[in-house]
C-alpha positions as CSV (number, residue, x, y, z in Angstrom):
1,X,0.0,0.0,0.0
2,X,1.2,3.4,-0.7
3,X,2.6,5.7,2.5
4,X,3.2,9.0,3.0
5,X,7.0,8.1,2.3
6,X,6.0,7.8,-0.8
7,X,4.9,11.3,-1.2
8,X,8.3,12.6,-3.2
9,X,8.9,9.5,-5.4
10,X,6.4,10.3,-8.0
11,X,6.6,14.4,-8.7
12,X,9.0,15.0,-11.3
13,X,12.2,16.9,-10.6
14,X,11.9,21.0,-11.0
15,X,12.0,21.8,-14.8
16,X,15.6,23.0,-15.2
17,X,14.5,25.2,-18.2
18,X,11.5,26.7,-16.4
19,X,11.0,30.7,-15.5
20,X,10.3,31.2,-11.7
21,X,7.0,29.8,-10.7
22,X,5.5,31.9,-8.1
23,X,6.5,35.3,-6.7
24,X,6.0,36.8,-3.3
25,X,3.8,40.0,-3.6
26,X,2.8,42.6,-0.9
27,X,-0.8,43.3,0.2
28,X,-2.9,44.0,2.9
29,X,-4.7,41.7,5.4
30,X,-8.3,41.7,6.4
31,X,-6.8,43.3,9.6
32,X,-5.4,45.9,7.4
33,X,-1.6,45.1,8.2
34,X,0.5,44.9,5.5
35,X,1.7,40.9,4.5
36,X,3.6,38.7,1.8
37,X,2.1,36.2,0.0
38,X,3.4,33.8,-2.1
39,X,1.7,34.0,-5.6
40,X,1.3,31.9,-9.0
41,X,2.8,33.0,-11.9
42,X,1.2,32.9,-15.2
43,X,2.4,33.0,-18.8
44,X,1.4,32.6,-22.4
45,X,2.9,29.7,-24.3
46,X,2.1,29.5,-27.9
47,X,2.0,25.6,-29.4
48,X,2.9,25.5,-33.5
49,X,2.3,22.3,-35.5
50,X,5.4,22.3,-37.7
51,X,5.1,25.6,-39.4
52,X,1.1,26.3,-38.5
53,X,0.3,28.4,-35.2
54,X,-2.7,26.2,-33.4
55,X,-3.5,27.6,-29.8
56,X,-1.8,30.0,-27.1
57,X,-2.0,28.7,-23.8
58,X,-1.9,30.7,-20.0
59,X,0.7,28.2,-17.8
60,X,2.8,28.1,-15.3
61,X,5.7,27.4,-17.6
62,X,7.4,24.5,-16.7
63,X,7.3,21.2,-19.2
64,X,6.6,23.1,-22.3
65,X,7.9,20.5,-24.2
66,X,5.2,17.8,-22.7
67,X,2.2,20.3,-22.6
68,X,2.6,20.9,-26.0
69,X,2.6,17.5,-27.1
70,X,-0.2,16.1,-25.0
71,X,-2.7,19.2,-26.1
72,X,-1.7,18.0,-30.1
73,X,-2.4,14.5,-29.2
74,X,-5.3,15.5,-27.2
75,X,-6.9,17.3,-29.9
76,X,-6.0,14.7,-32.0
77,X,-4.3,16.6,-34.5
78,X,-1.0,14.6,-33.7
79,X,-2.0,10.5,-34.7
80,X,-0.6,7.4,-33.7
81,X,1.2,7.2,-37.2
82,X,3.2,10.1,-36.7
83,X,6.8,10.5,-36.1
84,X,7.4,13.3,-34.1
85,X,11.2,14.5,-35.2
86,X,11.6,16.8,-32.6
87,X,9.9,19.7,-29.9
88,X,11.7,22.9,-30.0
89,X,10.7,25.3,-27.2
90,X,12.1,29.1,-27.0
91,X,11.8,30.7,-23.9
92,X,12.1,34.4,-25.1
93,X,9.7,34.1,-27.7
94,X,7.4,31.8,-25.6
95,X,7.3,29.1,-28.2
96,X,7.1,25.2,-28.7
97,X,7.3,24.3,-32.3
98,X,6.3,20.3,-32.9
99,X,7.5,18.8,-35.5
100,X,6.7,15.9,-37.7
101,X,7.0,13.8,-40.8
102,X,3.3,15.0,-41.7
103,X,1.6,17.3,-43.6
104,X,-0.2,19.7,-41.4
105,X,-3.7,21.6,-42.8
106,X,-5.8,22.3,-40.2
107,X,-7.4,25.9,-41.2
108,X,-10.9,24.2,-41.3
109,X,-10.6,22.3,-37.9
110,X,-9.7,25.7,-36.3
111,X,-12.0,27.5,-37.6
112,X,-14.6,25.0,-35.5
113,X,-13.9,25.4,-31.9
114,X,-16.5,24.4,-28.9
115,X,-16.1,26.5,-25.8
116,X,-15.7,23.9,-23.2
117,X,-16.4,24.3,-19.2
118,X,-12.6,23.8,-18.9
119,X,-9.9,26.4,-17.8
120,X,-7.0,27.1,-19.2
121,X,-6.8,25.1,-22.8
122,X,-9.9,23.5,-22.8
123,X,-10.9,23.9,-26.2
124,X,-12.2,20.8,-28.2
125,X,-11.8,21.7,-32.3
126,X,-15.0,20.4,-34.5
127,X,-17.2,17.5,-33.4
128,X,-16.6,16.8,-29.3
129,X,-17.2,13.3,-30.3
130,X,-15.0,12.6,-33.4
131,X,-12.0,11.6,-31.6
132,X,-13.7,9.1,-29.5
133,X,-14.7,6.7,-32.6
134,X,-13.4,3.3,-32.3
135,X,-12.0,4.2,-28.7
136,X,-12.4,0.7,-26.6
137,X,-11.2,1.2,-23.0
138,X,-9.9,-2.3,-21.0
139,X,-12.3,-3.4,-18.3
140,X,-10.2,-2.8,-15.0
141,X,-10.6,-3.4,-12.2
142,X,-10.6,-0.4,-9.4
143,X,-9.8,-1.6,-5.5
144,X,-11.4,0.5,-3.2
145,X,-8.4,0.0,-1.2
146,X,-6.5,1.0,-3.7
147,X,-8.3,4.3,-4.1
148,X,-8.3,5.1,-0.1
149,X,-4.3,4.6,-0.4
150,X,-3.7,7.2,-3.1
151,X,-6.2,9.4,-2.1
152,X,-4.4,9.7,1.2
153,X,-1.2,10.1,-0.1
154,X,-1.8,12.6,-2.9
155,X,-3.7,14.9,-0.4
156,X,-0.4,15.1,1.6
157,X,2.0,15.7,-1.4
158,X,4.2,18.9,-1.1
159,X,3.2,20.8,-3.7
160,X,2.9,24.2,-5.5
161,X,-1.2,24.3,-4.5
162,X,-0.7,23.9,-1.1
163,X,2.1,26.7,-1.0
164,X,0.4,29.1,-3.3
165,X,-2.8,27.6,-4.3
166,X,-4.6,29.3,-7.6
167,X,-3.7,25.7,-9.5
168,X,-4.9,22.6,-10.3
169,X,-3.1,18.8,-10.1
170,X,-3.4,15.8,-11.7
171,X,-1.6,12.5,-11.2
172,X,-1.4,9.2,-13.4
173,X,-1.7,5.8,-10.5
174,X,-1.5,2.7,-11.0
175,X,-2.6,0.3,-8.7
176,X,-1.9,2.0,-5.4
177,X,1.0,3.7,-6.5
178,X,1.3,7.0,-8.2
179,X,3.6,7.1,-11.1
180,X,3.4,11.7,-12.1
181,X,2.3,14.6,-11.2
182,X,1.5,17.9,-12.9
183,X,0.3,21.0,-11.9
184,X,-0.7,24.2,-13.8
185,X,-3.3,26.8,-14.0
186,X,-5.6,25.2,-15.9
187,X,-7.1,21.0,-15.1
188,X,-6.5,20.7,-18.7
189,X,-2.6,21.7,-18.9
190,X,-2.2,19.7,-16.2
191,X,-3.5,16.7,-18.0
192,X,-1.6,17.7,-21.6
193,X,1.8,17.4,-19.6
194,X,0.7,13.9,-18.3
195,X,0.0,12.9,-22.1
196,X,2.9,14.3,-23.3
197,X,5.2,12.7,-20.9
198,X,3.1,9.5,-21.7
199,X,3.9,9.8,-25.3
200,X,7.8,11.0,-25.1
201,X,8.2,8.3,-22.5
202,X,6.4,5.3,-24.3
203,X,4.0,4.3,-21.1
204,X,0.8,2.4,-21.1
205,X,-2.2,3.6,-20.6
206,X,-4.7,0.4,-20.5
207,X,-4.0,-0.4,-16.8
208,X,-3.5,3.2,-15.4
209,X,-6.1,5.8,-13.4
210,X,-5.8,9.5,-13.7
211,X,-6.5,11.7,-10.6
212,X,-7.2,15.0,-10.8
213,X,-8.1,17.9,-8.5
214,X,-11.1,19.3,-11.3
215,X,-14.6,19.0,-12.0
216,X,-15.6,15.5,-14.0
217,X,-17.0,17.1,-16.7
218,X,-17.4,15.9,-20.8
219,X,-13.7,17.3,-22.1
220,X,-12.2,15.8,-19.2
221,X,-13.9,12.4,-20.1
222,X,-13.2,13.1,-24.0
223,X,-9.6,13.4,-22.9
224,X,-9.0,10.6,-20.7
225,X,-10.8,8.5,-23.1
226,X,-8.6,9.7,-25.7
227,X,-5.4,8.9,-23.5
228,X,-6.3,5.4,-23.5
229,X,-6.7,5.5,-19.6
230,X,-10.0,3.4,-18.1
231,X,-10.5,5.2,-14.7
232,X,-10.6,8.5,-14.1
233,X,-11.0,9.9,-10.9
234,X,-11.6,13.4,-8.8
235,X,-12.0,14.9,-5.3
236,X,-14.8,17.2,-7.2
237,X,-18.2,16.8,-8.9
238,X,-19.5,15.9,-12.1
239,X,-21.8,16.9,-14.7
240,X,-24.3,15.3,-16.8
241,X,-22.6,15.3,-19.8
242,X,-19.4,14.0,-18.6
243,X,-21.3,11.2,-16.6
244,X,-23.1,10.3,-20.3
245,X,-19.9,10.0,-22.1
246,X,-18.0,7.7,-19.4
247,X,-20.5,5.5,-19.7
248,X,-20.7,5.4,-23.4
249,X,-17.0,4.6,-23.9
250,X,-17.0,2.4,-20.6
251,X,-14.3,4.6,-18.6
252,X,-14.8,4.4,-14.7
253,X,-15.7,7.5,-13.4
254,X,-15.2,8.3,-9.6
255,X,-16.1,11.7,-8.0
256,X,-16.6,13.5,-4.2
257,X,-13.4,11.7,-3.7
258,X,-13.1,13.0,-0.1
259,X,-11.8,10.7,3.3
260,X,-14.0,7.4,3.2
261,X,-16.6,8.8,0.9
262,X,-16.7,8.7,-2.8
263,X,-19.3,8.2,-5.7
264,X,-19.1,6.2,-9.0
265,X,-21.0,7.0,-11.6
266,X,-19.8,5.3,-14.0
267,X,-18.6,1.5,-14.1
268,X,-19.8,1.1,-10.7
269,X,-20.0,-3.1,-12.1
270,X,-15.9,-2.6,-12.3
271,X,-15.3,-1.9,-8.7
272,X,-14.2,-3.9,-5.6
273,X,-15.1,-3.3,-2.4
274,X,-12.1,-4.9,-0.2
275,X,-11.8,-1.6,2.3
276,X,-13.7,-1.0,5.0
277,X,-15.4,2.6,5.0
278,X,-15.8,2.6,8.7
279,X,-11.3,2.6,8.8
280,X,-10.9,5.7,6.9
281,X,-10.3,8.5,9.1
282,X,-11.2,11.9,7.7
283,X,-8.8,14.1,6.1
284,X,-6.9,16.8,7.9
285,X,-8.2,20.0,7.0
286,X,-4.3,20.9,6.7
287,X,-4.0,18.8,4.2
288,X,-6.9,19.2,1.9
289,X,-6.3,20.3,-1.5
290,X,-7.8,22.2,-4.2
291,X,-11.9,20.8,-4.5
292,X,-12.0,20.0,-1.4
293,X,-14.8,22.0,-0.6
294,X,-16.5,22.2,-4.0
């Protein structure tokens, strides 16, 4: 089972290449002294498609190289076929060029954007659904014990929420054990870099969960769907469309995840029950992190 000594041995080293990510600014108190805080930055990042400008992003700005990626692959405008030959990223400019040994023409597909519930990048181009054709996720199954144990764990990781807040996580598990994390402004950049480091590092996604601090709602299914991953899982809510698509691709959806309580609303039929409820203390309010009260 996972521990709390497990906390560091999943979050991905500092980005060497990346700007400063928060910055302490000066304000006043709601006793009127004056007082630090330490602050989120947030930056533009425009993503190219070999020689074609597709989106510009707000981020943190670490992992440009693995956002950019996952948000192509996302959008499914970088295929399975393709070779990527290489991800150039220019920090004074505020670029990440993707290139590859296709053609790239996608004028029309820009042209037909859906504004999503997301933050950040949440953008889905054309038909929400296209992307989803033929998609078959594995049946897995999802311990309850399992869940308790990375729930737990990922609520006490040291991270930049609980030292600045204003950002979202998200972490690829499996089993009991998680494997990344990301953070960023935006649910959805969080869950681009988690594709992109899937794709640049060649990992599985049939027998993996991804957690994430955001609401459950349809680009967040469309995404994880799209990723390959069966179970996706969150300490906040969900909404009606999200819950419709889960079911219709057969991905396990799990929200309110919060101490011993959590609902399934979605592949319910794919979960075992080998924890007791009744031995789950409640979370720390300490320790709680972003959704906790949503």
């Amino acid at each position: 089972m996972a521990t709390t000594d497990d906390l560091l041995s999943y979050l991905i080293a500092p980005d060497p290449a990346a700007p400063r990510l928060t910055r302490s600014v000066e304000g006043m108190d709601h006793d009127g002294n004056r007082t630090q805080i330490s602050v989120v930055e947030e930056r533009p990042l425009t993503i190219f498609l070999n020689a074609q400008e597709i989106v510009t992003a707000m981020t943190i700005g670490d992992y440009p190289e693995y956002l950019a990626l996952g948000f192509l692959r996302n959008q499914g405008m970088l295929g399975p076929q393709e070779t990527v030959l290489g991800v150039d990223y220019d920090e004074e400019l505020e670029t990440v060029v993707v290139r590859t040994d296709g053609q790239t023409n996608y004028e029309e597909k820009l042209k037909k954007k859906t504004r999503t519930s997301g933050c950040a990048v949440g953008t889905v181009f054309g038909d929400m659904m296209e992307g989803l054709e033929g998609v078959t996720l594995p049946a897995v199954t999802v311990k309850t014990s399992d869940l308790y144990a990375l729930a737990s764990v990922i609520n006490r990781t040291p991270s930049l929420y609980l030292e600045a807040g204003a950002i979202h996580g998200t972490v690829l598990c499996q089993g009991n054990r998680p494997l990344v994390y990301m953070e960023d402004v935006g649910r959805h950049n969080a869950v681009d870099k988690i594709a992109g480091w899937m794709l640049s590092e060649g990992v599985e996604a049939g027998d993996k969960l991804l957690y994430t601090t955001g609401r459950l709602t349809s680009e967040m299914v469309i995404k994880t769907a799209m990723m390959g991953i069966p179970v996706l899982a969150s300490r906040s809510g969900f909404t009606a469309w999200g819950v419709e698509i889960a079911r219709q691709v057969g991905l396990t959806l799990i929200g309110r995840m919060r101490g011993k309580r959590f609902v399934c609303l979605a592949g319910d039929d794919r979960l075992l029950r080998d924890a007791d409820p009744d031995s789950v203390g409640d979370e720390d309010k300490k320790h709680r992190r972003k959704g906790a009260d949503v």
